[in-house]
NUTORVEX-137383 format. One record per residue (C-alpha): z negated, x, y negated. Coordinates in nm, 2 decimals. Each point is the difference from the previous one (the first is absolute). Example, Ala and Ser with C-alpha at 12.3 -4.5 7.8 and 13.67 -1.06 7.14 Angstrom:
<rs>
-0.78 | 1.23 | 0.45
0.07 | 0.14 | -0.34
</rs>
This chain:
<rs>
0.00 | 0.00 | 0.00
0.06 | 0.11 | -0.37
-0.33 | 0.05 | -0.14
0.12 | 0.14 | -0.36
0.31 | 0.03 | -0.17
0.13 | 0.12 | -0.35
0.27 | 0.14 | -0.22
-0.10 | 0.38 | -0.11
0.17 | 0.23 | -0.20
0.02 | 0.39 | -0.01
0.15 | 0.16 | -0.28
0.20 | -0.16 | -0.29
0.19 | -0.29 | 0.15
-0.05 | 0.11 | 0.37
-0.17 | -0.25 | 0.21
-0.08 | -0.13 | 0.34
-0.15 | -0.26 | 0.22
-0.27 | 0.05 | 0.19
-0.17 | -0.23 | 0.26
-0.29 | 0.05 | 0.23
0.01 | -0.13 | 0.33
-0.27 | -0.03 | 0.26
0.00 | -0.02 | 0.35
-0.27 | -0.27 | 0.12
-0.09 | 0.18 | 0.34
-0.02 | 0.34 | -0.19
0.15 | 0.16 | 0.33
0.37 | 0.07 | -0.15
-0.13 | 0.15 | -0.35
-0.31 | 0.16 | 0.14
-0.18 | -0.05 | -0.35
0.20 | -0.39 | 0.06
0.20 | 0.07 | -0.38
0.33 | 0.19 | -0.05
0.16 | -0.01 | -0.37
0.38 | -0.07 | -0.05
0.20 | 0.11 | -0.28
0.34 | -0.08 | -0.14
0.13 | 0.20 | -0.27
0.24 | -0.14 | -0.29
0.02 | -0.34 | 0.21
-0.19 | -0.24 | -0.23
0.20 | -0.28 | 0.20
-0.28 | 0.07 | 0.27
-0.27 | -0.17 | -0.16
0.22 | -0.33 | 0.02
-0.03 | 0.04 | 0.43
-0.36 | 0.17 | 0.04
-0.31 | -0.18 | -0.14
-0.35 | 0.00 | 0.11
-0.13 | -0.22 | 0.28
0.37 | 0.03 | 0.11
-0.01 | 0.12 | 0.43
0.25 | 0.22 | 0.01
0.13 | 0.26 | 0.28
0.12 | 0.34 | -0.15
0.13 | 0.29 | 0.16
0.10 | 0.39 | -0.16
-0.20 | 0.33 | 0.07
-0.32 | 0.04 | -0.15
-0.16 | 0.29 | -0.16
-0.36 | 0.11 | -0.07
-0.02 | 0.05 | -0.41
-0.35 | 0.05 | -0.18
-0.22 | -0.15 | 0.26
0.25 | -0.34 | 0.07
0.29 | -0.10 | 0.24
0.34 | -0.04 | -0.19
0.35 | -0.16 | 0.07
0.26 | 0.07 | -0.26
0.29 | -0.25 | 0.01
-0.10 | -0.18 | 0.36
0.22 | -0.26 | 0.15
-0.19 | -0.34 | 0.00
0.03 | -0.35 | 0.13
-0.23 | -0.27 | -0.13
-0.13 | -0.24 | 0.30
0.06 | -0.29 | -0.11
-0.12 | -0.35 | 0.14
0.04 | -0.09 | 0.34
0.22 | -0.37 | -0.08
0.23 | 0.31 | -0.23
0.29 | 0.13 | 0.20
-0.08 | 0.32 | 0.29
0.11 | 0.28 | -0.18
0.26 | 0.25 | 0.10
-0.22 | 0.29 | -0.16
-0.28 | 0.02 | 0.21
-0.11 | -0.02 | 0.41
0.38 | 0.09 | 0.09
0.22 | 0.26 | 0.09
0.08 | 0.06 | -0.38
0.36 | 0.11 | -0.12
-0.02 | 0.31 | -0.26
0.31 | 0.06 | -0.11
0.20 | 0.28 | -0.23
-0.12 | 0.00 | -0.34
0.26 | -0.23 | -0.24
-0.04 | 0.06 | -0.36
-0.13 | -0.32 | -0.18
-0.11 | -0.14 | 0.30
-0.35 | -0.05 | 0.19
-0.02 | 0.07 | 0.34
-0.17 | -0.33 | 0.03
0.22 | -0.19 | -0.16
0.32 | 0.19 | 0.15
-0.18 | -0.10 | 0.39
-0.04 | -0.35 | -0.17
0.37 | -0.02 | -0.10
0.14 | 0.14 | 0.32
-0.27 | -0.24 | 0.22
0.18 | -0.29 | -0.19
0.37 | 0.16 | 0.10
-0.09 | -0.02 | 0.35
-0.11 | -0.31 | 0.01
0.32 | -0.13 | -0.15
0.25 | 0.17 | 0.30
0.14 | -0.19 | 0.24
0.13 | 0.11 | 0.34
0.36 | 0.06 | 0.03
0.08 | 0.13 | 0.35
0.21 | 0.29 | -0.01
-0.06 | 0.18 | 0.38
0.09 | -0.18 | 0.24
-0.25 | -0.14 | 0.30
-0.22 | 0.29 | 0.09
-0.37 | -0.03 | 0.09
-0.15 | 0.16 | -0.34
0.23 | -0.17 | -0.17
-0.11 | -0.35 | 0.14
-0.36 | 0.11 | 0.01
0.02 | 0.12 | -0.38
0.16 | -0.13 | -0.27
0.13 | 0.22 | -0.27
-0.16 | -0.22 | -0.27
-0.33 | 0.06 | 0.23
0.03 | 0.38 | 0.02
0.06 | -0.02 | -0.34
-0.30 | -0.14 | -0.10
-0.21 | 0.23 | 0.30
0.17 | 0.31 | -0.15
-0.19 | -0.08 | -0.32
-0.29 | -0.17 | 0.07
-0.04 | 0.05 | 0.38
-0.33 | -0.22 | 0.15
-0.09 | 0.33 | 0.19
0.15 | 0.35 | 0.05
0.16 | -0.08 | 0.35
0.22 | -0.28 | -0.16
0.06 | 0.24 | -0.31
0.17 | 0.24 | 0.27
0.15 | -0.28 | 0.23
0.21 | -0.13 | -0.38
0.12 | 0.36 | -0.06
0.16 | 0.04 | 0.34
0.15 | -0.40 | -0.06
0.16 | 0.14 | -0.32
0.06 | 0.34 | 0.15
0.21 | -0.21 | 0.25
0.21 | -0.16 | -0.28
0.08 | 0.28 | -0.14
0.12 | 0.21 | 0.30
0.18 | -0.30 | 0.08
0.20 | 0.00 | -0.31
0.12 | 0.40 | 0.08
0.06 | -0.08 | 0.34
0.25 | -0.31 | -0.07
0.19 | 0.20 | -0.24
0.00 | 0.31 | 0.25
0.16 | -0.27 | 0.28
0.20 | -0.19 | -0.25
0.17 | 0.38 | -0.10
0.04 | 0.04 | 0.37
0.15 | -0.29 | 0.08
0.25 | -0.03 | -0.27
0.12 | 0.37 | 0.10
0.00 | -0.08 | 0.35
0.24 | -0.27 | -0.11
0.29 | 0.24 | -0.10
0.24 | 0.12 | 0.23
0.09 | 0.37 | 0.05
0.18 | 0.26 | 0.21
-0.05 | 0.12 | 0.37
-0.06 | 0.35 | 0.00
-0.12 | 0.24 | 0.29
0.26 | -0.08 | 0.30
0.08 | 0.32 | 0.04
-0.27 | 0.30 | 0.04
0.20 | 0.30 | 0.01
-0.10 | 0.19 | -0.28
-0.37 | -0.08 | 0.08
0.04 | 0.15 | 0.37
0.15 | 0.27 | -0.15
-0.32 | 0.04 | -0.24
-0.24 | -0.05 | 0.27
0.16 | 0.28 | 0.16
0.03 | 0.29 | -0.26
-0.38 | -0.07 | -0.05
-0.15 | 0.31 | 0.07
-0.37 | -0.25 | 0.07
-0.06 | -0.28 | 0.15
-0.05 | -0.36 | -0.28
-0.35 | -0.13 | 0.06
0.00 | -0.33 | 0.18
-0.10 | -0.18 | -0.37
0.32 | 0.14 | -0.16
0.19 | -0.14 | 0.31
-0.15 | -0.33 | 0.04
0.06 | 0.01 | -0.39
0.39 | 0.05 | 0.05
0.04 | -0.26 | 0.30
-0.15 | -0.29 | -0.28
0.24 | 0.13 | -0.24
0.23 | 0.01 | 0.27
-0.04 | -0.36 | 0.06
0.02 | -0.14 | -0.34
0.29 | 0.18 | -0.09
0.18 | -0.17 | 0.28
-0.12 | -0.35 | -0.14
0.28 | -0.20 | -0.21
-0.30 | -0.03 | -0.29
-0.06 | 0.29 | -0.26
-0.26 | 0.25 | 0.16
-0.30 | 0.04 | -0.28
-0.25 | 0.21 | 0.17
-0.29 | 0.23 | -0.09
-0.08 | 0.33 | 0.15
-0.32 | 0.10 | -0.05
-0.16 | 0.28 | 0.09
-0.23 | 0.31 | -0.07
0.07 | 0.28 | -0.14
0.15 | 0.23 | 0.21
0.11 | -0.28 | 0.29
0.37 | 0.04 | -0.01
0.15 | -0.23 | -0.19
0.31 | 0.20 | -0.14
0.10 | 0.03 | 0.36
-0.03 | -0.39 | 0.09
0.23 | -0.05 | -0.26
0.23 | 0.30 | 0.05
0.05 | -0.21 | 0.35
0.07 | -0.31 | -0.22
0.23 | 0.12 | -0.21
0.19 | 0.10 | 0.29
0.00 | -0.32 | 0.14
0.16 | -0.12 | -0.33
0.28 | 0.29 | 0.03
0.10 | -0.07 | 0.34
0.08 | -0.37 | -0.09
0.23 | 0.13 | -0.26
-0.23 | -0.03 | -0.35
-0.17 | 0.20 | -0.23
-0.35 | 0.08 | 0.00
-0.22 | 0.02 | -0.36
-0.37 | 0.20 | -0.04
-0.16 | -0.05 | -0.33
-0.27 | 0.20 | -0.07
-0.25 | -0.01 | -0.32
0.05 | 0.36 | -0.10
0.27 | 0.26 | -0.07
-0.24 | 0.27 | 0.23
-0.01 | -0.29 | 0.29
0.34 | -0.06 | -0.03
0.09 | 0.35 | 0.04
-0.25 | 0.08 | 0.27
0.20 | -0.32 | 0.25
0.33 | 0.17 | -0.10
-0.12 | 0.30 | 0.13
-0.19 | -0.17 | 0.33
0.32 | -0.16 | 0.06
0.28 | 0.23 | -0.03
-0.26 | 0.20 | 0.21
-0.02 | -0.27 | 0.29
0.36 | -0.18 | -0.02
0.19 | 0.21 | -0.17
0.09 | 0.25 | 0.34
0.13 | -0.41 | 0.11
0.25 | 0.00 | -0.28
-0.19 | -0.26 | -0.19
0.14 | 0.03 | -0.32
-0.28 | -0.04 | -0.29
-0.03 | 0.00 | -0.35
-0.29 | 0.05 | -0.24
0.01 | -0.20 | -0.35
-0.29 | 0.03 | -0.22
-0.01 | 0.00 | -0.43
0.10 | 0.39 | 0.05
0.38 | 0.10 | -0.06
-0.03 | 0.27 | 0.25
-0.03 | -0.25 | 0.32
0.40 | -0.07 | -0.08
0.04 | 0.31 | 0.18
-0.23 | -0.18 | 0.29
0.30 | -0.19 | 0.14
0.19 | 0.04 | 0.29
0.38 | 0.10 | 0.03
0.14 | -0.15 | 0.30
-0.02 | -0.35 | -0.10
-0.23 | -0.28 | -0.17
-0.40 | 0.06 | 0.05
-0.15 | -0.21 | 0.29
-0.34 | 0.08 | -0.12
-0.11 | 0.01 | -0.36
-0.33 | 0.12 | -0.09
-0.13 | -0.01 | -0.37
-0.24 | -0.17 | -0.30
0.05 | -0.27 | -0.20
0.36 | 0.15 | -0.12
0.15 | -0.18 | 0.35
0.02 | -0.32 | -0.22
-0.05 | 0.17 | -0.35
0.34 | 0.17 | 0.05
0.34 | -0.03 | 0.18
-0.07 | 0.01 | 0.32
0.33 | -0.05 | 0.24
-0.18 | -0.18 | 0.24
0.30 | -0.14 | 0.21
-0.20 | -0.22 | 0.27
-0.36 | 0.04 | -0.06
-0.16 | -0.17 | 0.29
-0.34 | 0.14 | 0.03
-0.27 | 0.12 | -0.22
-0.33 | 0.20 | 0.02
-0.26 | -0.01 | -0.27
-0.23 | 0.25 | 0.02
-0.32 | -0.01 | -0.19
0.08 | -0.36 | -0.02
-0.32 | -0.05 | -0.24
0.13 | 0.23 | -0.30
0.28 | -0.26 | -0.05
-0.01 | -0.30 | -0.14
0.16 | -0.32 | 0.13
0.28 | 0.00 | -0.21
0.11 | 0.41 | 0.07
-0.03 | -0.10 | 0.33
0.24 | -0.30 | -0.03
0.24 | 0.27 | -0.21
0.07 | 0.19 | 0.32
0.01 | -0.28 | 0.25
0.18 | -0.19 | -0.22
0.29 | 0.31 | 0.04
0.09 | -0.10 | 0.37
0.15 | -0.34 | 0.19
-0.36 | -0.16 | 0.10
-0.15 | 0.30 | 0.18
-0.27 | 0.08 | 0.22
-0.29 | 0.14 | -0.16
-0.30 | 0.22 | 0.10
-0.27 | 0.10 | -0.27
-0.19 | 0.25 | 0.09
-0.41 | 0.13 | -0.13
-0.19 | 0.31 | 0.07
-0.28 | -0.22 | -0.19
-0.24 | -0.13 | 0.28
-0.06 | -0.36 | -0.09
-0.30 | -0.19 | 0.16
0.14 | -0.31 | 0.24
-0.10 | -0.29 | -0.21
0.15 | 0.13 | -0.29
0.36 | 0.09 | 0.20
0.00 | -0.36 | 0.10
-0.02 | -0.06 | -0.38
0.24 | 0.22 | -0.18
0.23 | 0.08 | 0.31
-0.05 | -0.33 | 0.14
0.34 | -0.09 | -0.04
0.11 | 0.32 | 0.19
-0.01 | 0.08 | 0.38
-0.23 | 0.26 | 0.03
0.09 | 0.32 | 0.26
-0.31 | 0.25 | -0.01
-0.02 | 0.37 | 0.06
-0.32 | 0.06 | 0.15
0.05 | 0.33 | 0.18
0.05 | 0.35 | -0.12
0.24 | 0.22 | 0.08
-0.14 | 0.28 | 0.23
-0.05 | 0.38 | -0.14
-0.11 | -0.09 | -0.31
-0.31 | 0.22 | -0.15
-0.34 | -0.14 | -0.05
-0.15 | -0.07 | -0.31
-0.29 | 0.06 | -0.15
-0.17 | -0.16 | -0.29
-0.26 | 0.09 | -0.20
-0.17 | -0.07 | -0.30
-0.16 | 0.28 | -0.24
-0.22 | -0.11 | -0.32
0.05 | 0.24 | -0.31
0.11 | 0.30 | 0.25
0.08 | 0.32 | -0.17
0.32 | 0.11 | -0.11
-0.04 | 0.36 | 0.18
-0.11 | -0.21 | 0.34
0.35 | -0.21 | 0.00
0.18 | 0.29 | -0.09
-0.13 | 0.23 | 0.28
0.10 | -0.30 | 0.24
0.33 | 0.00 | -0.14
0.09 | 0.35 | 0.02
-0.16 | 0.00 | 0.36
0.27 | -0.28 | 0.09
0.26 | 0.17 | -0.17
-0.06 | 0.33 | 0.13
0.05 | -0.15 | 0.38
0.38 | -0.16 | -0.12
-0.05 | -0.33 | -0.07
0.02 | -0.20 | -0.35
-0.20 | -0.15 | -0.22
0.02 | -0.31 | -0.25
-0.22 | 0.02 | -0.35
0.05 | -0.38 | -0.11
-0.18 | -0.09 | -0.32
0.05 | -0.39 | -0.20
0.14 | 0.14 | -0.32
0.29 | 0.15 | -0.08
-0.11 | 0.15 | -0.33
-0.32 | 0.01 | -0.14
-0.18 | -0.31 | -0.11
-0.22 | -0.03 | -0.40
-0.23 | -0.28 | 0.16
-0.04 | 0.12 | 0.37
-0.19 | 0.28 | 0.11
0.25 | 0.06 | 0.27
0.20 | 0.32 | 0.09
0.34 | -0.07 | 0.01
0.28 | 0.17 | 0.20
0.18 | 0.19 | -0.26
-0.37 | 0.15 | -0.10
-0.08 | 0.08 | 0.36
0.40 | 0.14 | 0.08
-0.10 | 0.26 | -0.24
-0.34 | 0.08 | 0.16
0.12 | 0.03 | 0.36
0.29 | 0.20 | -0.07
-0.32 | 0.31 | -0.07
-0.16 | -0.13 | 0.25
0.25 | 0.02 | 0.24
0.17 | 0.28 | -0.13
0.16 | 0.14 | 0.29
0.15 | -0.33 | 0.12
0.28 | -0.24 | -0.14
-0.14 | -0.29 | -0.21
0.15 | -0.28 | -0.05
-0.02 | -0.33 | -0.26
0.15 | -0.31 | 0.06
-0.03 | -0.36 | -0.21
0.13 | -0.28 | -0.06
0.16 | 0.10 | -0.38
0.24 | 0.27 | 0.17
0.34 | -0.04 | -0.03
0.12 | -0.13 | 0.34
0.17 | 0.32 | 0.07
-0.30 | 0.18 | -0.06
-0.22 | -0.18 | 0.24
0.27 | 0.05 | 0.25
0.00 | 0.40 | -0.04
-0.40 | -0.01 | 0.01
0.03 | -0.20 | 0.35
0.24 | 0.22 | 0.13
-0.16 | 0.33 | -0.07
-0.33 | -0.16 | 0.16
0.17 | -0.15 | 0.33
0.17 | 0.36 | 0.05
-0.30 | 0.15 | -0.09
0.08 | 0.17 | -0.29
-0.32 | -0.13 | -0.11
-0.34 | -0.02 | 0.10
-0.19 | -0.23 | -0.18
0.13 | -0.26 | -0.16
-0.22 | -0.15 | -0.31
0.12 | -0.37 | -0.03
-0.10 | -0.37 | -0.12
0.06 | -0.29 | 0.16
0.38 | 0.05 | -0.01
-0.07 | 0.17 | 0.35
-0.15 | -0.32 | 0.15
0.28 | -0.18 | 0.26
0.28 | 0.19 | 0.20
-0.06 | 0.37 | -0.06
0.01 | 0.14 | 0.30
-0.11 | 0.37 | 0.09
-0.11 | 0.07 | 0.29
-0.17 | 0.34 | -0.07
-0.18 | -0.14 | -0.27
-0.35 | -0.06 | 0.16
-0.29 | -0.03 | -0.30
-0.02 | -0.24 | -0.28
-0.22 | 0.05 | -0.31
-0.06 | -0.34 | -0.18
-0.13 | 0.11 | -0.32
-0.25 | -0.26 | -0.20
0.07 | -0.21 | 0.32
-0.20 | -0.28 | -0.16
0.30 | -0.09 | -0.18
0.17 | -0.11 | 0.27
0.02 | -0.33 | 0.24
-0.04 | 0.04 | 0.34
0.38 | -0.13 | 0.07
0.08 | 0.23 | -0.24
-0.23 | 0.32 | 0.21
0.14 | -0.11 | 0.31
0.35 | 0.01 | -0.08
-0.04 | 0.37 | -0.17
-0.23 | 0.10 | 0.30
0.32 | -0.07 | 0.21
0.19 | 0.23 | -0.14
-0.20 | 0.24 | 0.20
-0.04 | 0.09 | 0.37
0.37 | -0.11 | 0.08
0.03 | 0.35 | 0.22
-0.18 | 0.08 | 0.28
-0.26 | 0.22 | -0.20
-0.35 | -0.11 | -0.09
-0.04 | -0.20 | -0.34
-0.28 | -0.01 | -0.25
0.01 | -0.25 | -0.31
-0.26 | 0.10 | -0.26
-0.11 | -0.29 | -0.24
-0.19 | 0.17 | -0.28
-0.22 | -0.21 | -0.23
-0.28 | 0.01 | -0.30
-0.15 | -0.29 | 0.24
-0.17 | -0.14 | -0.30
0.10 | -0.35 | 0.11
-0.15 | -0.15 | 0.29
0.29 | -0.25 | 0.05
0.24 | 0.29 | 0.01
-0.19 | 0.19 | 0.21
0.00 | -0.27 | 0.28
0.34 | 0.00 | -0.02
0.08 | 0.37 | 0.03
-0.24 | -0.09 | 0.28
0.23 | -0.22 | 0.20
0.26 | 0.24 | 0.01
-0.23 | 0.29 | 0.16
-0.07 | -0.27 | 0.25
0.34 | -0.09 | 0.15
0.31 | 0.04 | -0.03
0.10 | -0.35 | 0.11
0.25 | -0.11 | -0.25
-0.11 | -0.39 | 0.11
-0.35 | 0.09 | -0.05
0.02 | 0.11 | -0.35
0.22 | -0.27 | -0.12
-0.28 | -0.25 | 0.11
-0.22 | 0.23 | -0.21
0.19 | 0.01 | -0.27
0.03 | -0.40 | 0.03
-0.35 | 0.00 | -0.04
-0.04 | 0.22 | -0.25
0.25 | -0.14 | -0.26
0.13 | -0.34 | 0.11
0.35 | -0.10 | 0.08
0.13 | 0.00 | -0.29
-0.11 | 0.37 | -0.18
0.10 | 0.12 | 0.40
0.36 | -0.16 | 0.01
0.08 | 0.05 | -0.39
0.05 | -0.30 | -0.28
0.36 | -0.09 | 0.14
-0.15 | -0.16 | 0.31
-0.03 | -0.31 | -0.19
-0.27 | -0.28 | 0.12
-0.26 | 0.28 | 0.17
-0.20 | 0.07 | -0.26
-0.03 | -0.31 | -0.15
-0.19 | -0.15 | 0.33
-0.36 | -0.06 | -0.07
-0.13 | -0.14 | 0.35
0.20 | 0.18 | 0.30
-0.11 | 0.32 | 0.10
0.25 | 0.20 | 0.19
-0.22 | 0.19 | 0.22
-0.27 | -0.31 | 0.07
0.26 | -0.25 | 0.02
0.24 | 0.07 | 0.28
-0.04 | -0.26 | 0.22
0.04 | -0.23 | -0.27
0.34 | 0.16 | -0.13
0.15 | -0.06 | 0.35
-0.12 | -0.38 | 0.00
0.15 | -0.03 | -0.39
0.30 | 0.18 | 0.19
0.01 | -0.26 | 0.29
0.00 | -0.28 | -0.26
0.26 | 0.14 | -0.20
0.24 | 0.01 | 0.33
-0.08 | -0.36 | 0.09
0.05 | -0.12 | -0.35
0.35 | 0.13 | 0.02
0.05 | -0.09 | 0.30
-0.03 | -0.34 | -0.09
0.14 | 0.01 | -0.32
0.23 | 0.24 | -0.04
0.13 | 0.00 | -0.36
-0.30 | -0.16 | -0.11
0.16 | -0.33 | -0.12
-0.22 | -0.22 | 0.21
-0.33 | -0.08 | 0.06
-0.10 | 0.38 | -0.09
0.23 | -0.07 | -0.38
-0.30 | 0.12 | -0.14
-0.04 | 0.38 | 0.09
0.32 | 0.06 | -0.18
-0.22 | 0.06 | -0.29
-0.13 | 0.28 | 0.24
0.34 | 0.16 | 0.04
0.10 | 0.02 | -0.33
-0.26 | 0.22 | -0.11
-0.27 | -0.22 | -0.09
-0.31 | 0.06 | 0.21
-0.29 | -0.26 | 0.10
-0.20 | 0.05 | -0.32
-0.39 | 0.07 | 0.03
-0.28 | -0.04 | -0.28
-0.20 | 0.36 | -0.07
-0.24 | 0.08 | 0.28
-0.30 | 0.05 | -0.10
-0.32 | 0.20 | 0.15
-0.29 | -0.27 | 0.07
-0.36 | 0.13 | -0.09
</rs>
């Protein structure tokens, strides 16, 4: 109960309003009074009087002998014939701060909303569905009756909202399942012929890979599959062998890759591997040079290169199948460039990026999915391993040691030059240092602000050795391949995600000598720390990608162009997963039964064209 109450002032026209509240039991307040203060709120003394019972809440502090609150949240009790408020003895809503308006009277406003939704059915019949009504879970999500049916609304909204991705992932399926396309793969000859100038045996993932290729390209629909697979699993041979498949039925094959360095590296893999078949290949990238890159007997049959393979003139006489490699680092419409360059043809996509399983069936959903889970044998193990604020003469004793028995070594840093607002050695700084410190060795730089020729020569000289450490940023992180390269210095490691770590990690231990990947870090922040943590643990690719999905959501993990993913605010990707497959289920049976939706299911075109099944804030309950 308010015992005393009054307007005060302190200093010229400062004031505030005090009351004194006292508990009747005198077991809450020990001495059974706490004082409350609002400051430059006179509006208070209009709600708070004396002999008013009133519930307050805030933290209270001990100041000259008495207990004080300073601004509390309060709710005056009013009579019992008054309506129950929403305030008080409930699961309470506390939302984000809105300027100009009251928590209290912002949950008041949004209890009134609620109350005023109706139920408009979009999902069709499914047990949680019939069991809870969205205008229900809407109202539990906010003002849940206890915390079990707070967490039973979230997964009935979750459910909506995996439903909308999944019908538009089926829908996209379905209408490209719908066009008609070539046969390819009759005739095997050039893949026999492959198979048998191997100098190795293909693991049985890379095989069983090529038969599902195999398969689709032989169906009279457009093949649009993804290849996904570690780093290191083989994928530039799986689609060698489809390419080859494309060839022998009389078409040509197209590889786009997202950089001038991968682009050259395939050209090199593959006039390497097919070129002794009299596969003739070309290599077209934003570089004049690669003109000299085509063959002289006749019209490419492969044609390897960037963006430039729809940027420029390509003489693309009967393009009939494409590979898209780093499929991510493209967007929809680059992608649609390139395809758009042949007659309808098959398509595989291909991703060194492991991507957790419910999020594949989200983003790739509309893809058949072929997975390299194997390794190729000989490769070197790696080691991993973290070192807090090590010292500069330690790392460079453990490079010179590697160097001195003939292997290489990469130096990556996450600048290019140096930086006015971070504290953060850059490459072109530390090019300078190592060259002293490794005095008697070749030293290398490489970025991304090199002229393309330049990058080129840098590679070169490090694949034939002519180098032996190679300081680099991120420019360095798909496709290089050196196999005598075995150690990998991340500098200020911190800096990078773990997709990012395990991609530049691969670049190592691709020979059959021992690897060591050396994450250095100031380890000042704990949440770095534990990630730099993960990667010391495994080198799972699968594994960290669900850590990562932990760590930073969906949407930060896929980027800002996978639209719809980081707007979700009740599914959780890695909780969830049994749920995603029944949203997927639902999805299937919806357009099973309604095919264009123009029937009973007219209403989840809103779904497809963009819109998605709108839900109010979410708000923490106290």
């Amino acid at each position: 109960m308010v015992v005393d109450a009054a307007l005060k002032h302190f200093g010229p026209g400062r004031r505030f309003y005090e009351a004194v509240v006292m508990d009747g039991t005198g077991t809450v307040f020990g001495s059974g009074k706490v004082t409350c203060r609002w400051y430059n709120m006179p509006f208070i003394q209009k709600l708070v009087a004396t002999g008013q019972q009133i519930i307050i809440y805030g933290k209270v502090k001990e100041l000259t002998g008495r207990l004080i609150i300073d601004h509390p949240e309060f709710e005056i009790v009013k009579d019992e014939e008054d309506e129950t408020s929403i305030h008080i003895e409930r699961l309470v809503p506390i939302y984000k701060n809105i300027p100009g308006i009251a928590q209290r009277r912002l949950r008041e406003i949004i209890y009134q909303l609620l109350r005023e939704i109706r139920d408009e059915r979009l999902a069709p019949t499914h047990e949680l569905v019939a069991d809870f009504p969205r205008s229900r879970a809407l109202r539990e999500a906010h003002f849940p009756e206890s915390i079990e049916s707070a967490f039973a609304s979230r997964r009935r909204l979750a459910l909506d909202e995996f439903f909308a991705l999944q019908l538009n992932v089926v829908w996209k399926r379905a209408r490209y399942h719908e066009r008609v396309g070539r046969v390819l793969g009759k005739r095997t000859t050039s893949l026999k012929r492959f198979y048998e100038s191997l100098p190795f045996d293909l693991t049985g993932a890379q095989k069983r890979s090529i038969r599902e290729i195999l398969s689709d390209m032989r169906e009279p629909r457009p093949m649009n599959r993804l290849l996904q697979g570690d780093v290191g699993a083989g994928k530039t041979f799986v689609a060698m062998a489809a390419m080859l498949l494309a060839i022998d039925s009389g078409c040509q094959a197209a590889l786009m890759a997202p950089t001038q360095i991968l682009a050259e590296q395939h050209y090199l893999t593959f006039c390497r591997w097919l070129g002794p078949l009299g596969i003739r290949i070309a290599l077209q990238t934003g570089n004049r040079q690669d003109r000299n890159h085509l063959p002289l007997d006749g019209a490419p049959q492969i044609i390897i290169g960037t963006h430039a393979l729809f940027f420029d003139s390509v003489a693309f006489s009967d393009l009939g199948f494409v590979v898209i490699d780093e499929q991510h680092k493209f967007g929809v419409a680059q992608r649609a460039a390139l395809i758009g360059q042949g007659t309808v043809p098959d398509v595989l996509v291909m991703t060194a990026t492991p991507i957790p399983r419910t999020l594949t069936m989200t983003i790739y959903g509309d893809l058949d999915v072929s997975l390299l889970d194997e390794k190729p044998p000989g490769r070197g193990k790696i080691v991993t391993g973290v070192r807090i604020a090590a010292k500069q003469s330690d790392v460079t004793k453990f490079v010179k040691s590697q160097l001195a028995e003939g292997r290489q070594v990469y130096l990556v840093y996450p600048l290019v030059d140096e930086s006015e607002t971070l504290k953060v050695e850059s490459a072109t700084e530390a090019f300078e240092k190592w060259k002293k410190r490794l005095s008697s060795h070749h030293v290398g730089l490489i970025h991304g602000k090199l002229r393309p020729e330049e990058k080129e020569e840098v590679m070169r000289r490090f694949r034939d050795g002519e180098i032996s450490a190679l300081v680099a940023t991120t420019v360095i992180e798909v496709g290089v391949d050196v196999p005598n390269a075995t150690v990998m210095i991340l500098n200020h490691a911190e800096r990078f995600g773990l997709a990012q770590i395990h991609q530049l990690r691969g670049r190592i231990g691709r020979g059959e000598h021992k690897g060591y990947c050396v994450l250095l870090t100031d380890g000042k922040n704990p949440e770095s720390l534990e990630k730099l943590r993960v990667m010391e643990r495994t080198s799972d690719g699968f594994e960290i990608a669900e850590a990562d999905l932990r760590m930073r959501g969906p949407g930060d993990v896929l980027g800002t162009m996978q639209s719809g993913l980081s707007d979700l605010k009740f599914a959780d990707f890695l909780a969830d997963t049994a749920l995603l497959r029944e949203a997927r289920d639902l999805a299937e049976a919806v357009l099973k039964e309604d095919p264009q939706l123009d029937g009973i299911h007219q209403k989840l075109r809103t779904l497809i064209t963009g819109q998605t099944l709108g839900s109010p804030s979410l708000p923490s309950t106290a």
